[in-house]
C-alpha positions, 0 to 999 in steps of 0.5 A: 324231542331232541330237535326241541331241545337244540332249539330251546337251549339257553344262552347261559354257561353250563355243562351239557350231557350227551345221552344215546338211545338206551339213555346212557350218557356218552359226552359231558362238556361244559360251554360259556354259552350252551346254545352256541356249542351244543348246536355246533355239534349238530351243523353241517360241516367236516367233522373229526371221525370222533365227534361224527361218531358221537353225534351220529349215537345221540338220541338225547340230551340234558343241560345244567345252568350255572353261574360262571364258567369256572362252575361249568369247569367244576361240574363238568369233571364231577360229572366225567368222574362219575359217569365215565363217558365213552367219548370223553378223554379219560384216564385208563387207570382209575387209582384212589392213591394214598394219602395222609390225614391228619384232622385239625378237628380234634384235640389230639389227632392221629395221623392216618392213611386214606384213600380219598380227600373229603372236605371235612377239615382235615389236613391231606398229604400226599398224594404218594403214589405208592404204598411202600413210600406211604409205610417208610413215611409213617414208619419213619414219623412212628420213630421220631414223633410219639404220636397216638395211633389207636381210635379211642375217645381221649375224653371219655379214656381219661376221665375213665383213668385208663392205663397208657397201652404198650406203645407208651412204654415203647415210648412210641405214643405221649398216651394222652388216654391217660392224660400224660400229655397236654393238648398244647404239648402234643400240638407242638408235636403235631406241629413238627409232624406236619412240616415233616410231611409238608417236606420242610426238612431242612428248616425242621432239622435245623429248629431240632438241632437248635433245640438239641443244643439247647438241652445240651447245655442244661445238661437235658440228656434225655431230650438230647437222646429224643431230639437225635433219634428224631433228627436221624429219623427225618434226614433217613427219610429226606436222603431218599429225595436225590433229585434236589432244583435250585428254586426252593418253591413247590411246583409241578410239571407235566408233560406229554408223549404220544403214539399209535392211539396212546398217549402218557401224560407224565408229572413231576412234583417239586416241593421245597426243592426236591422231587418227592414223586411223580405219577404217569396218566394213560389217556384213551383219546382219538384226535385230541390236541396235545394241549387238550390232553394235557389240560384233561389230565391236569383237571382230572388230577386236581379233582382228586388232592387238595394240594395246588402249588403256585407253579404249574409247568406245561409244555405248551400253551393250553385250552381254558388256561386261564379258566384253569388258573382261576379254578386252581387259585380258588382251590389253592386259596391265591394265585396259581400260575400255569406257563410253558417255560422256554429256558432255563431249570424249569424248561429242563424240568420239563424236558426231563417229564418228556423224556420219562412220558416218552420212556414209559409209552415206549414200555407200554408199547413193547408190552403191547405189541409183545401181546398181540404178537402172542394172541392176535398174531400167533392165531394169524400166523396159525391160521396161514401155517394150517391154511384156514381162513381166520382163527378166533375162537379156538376150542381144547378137549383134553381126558383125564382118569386113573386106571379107568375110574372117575373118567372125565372130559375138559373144554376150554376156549381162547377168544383171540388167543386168551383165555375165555373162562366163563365158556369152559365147560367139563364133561363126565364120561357117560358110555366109556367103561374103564380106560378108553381114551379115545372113545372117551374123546369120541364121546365129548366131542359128539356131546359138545357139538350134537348139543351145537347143532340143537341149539344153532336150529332152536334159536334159527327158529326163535330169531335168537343170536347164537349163544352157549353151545351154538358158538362154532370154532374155527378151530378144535385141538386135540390133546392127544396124537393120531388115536385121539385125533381121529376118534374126535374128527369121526364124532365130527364126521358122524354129525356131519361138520367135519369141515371144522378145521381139528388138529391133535397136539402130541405132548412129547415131540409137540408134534401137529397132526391133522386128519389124512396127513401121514407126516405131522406139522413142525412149528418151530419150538421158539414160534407164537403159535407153537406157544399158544397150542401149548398154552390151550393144551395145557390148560384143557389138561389143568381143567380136566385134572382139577375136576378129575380129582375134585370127583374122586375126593368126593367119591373116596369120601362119601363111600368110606364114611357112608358104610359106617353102620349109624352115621349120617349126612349129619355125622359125616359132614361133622367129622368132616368139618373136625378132621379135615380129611378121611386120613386124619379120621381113619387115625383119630382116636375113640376119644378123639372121634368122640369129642367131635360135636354131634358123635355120641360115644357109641358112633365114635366107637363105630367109626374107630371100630370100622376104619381099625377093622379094615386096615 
């Protein structure tokens, strides 16, 4: 089928879609002309290990015509958005930043915060790429410009003649609800709030101090006092902007670092002079150029904001530069240019997205390393200190009771040194009378791996991968000393696995015991591997003690209340639910029992009779 396909595609632009055999797609791509690049993939010839590994997974595939290759442009990041494919560059954190919208629609329009841009005819800002930056904004506009905030239906709220809310008489809103301002009125306003949020703060002060002035003369305090208050408000906000260019027009910059399998892409975006923000992009990708990086996060950004400037600045020259320059100019509404400046501000510029590219992977990288050295390294350098092959899957069984009571038993598992929740498993102590730590130990090591054995022989039968209880670790920690050590490695010896490497871990002295062995193991206290025995002992013990308490909750709970002659599941879940806790219904009051939905005055009588009587 697919061979059919490669043979009858057209000689048309389009988007082509890669899918492997379950049908999922795994590449998206676009062509000036379909038959020439999609057969390319599949010629003979060197191919990069990335491609070669997508070809070899294809199994099918689907084709979209379109009129332009611009088009095909379009489709092709709508499609990568949607789709997400495994071989396609694409972004590791996919963020909805913030905006603000502002709808042109309607006579007196809010302005509000969103999450996505929707073609709808509405004025965007943004994006900010934080939600503080987007609170001190509004906040900021909230003081100076009295705007509506509520959802109400102006019309109806005025012909209804409501009253102005509260923010009117804090004079934070002209309430045209109650008709108290005129649509040109607020426009005006409104006017003045978009050139705040445009970032045309000189021009906007300089117009308000005109205006102050003005008020000044005519002896206006009253609008003086508002011009102030607004002025004060936008020169607040502005200050904030240090970084200030020469060239007044809007531009942004992007620029690129990468290393080790991980690249940054970092932007910078200047408007009316000023850098208002910036945003770094983290890419998956193989063998990429670094201008095809570049462009796939460029594409990827624009599909999400509305917002093009005119000025684009890259480090290098870019694939599809002048396709992307024409989707953007059609976006931007006229011309938008894409250029690799060699001198002057604009290169510094982008030496200075360099350098913050650079600086960010470098964090990232540090992050990274420091993390395999606390999972995949310490589980090596584990493995070497006890001389056992591997350490993957590593399992923790810690006992937890009091004075022998509600006695129970904890399995946690770390895959490669983090924590796998979904394979914890907790145990009630079944044959231990009072309290026997370690035939309580004894005992859930037995369960755990009899339970392995069956499993592993059912699903041998069955043809089955291993699954559940069938997994084997290569290693099992004891939280305990010698005593609890032992009593674990006999329960593996009586099933006959006593081949699976086990050790004890002694809270006290941290101390590493293992079977046969008179002097215990030192791990020095400042070691990785040291810190991941305790990360799993530890959390074994917080499994263990959470199910212990839940357990004996229950129990206290259930045995009080169900000696109490004339209440029943009923009754006892509704005291329950009023009170809280068995404390607060042992202290209640005849009249506070009561009160309590579902309890006549005669069981309230005798809860209060029985808890009163026992004390």
């Amino acid at each position: 089928m697919l061979q059919e396909k490669l043979k009858n595609l057209p000689g048309q632009p389009g988007v082509y879609l890669m899918k492997n055999a379950e049908g999922t797609i795994i590449y998206v791509g676009k062509a000036v002309v379909l038959k020439n690049r999609v057969r390319q993939y599949f010629q003979n010839g060197r191919k990069w290990d990335k491609v070669a590994a997508m070809v070899a997974e294809v199994c099918d595939l689907d084709y979209i015509i379109t009129d332009s290759e611009k088009e095909a442009l379009i489709l092709e990041c709508n499609l990568i958005k949607k789709y997400r494919p495994h071989y396609n560059i694409m972004m590791k954190d996919d963020k909805h930043y913030p905006y603000v919208r502002v709808d042109l629609n309607e006579d007196f329009p809010r302005v509000e915060v969103v999450r996505s841009v929707k073609d709808d005819g509405a004025k965007y800002f943004g994006p900010y790429l934080a939600a503080y930056h987007i609170r001190d904004v509004l906040d900021a506009l909230g003081k100076a410009f009295p705007l509506r905030q509520c959802r109400k239906d102006i019309a109806r709220a005025v012909k209804r003649g409501e009253r102005p809310c509260l923010n009117h008489d804090m004079k934070r809103c002209l309430a045209p609800c109650a008709g108290k301002v005129t649509r040109d009125e607020y426009r005006a306003i409104l006017g003045e709030v978009m050139d705040f949020l445009s970032g045309r703060y000189e021009q906007l002060v300089r117009s308000m101090e005109e205006a102050m002035q003005a008020a000044a003369e005519n002896l206006e305090y009253e609008k003086c006092a508002v011009l102030r208050d607004r002025i004060r408000a936008i020169k607040d906000v502005s200050q904030r902007q240090k970084a200030s260019f020469p060239d007044l027009n809007d531009k942004d910059v992007f620029a690129l670092s990468k290393d080790d399998g991980e690249a940054v892409v970092q932007a910078l975006f200047i408007r009316a002079g000023k850098m208002e923000y910036s945003e770094r992009f983290y890419l998956v990708f193989e063998d990429e150029a670094d201008g095809e990086l570049v462009a796939h996060a460029i594409k990827q950004y624009y599909m999400e904001t509305p917002n093009v400037p005119k000025q684009i600045y890259v480090p290098g020259e870019l694939p599809d530069r002048e396709l992307i320059e024409a989707w953007l100019t059609e976006k931007r509404g006229n011309r938008v240019y894409i250029s690799a400046p060699k001198i002057g501000d604009n290169r510094k510029l982008v030496k200075l997205a360099e350098l913050n590219a650079a600086e960010a992977l470098n964090r990232k990288l540090v992050v990274r390393k420091r993390e395999y050295e606390k999972t995949f390294g310490a589980c090596a350098r584990l493995a070497e200190a006890l001389e056992i092959p591997a350490i993957h899957r590593m399992e923790c069984y810690d006992i937890s009771n009091i004075q022998g009571t509600d006695s129970v038993g904890s399995m946690v598992v770390f895959q490669d040194g983090k924590p796998e929740n979904k394979e914890y498993r907790r145990f009630k102590i079944k044959t231990v009378e009072g309290s026997d730590d370690f035939a309580s130990m004894a005992e859930i090591v037995e369960r755990r791996f009899k339970r392995a054995l069956t499993e592993a022989r059912e699903s041998g039968e069955n043809g089955e991968t291993e699954a559940g209880f069938a997994k084997m670790p290569q290693l099992i920690v004891i939280d305990g000393g010698k005593g609890q050590l032992h009593a674990a490695y006999d329960a593996l010896v009586s099933l006959g696995i006593e081949d699976i490497p086990i050790i004890g871990l002694a809270k006290r002295e941290e101390e590493v015991f293992l079977p046969f062995e008179k002097e215990p193991l030192i791990l020095s206290r400042q070691s990785d591997e040291l810190k991941l025995l305790q990360r799993i002992r530890d959390e074994a013990h917080r499994f263990a003690i959470t199910f212990h308490r839940s357990l004996r909750e229950k129990r206290v709970e259930k045995s009080a209340l169900d000696a109490v002659p004339g209440i029943g599941d009923k009754r006892k879940k509704a005291l329950l639910k009023a009170f809280k806790s068995m404390e607060r219904i042992k202290n209640a009051s005849e009249e506070e029992l009561s009160a309590v939905k579902g309890l006549d005055r005669k069981s309230a009588k005798a809860v209060f009779d029985y808890f009163n009587t026992i004390k």
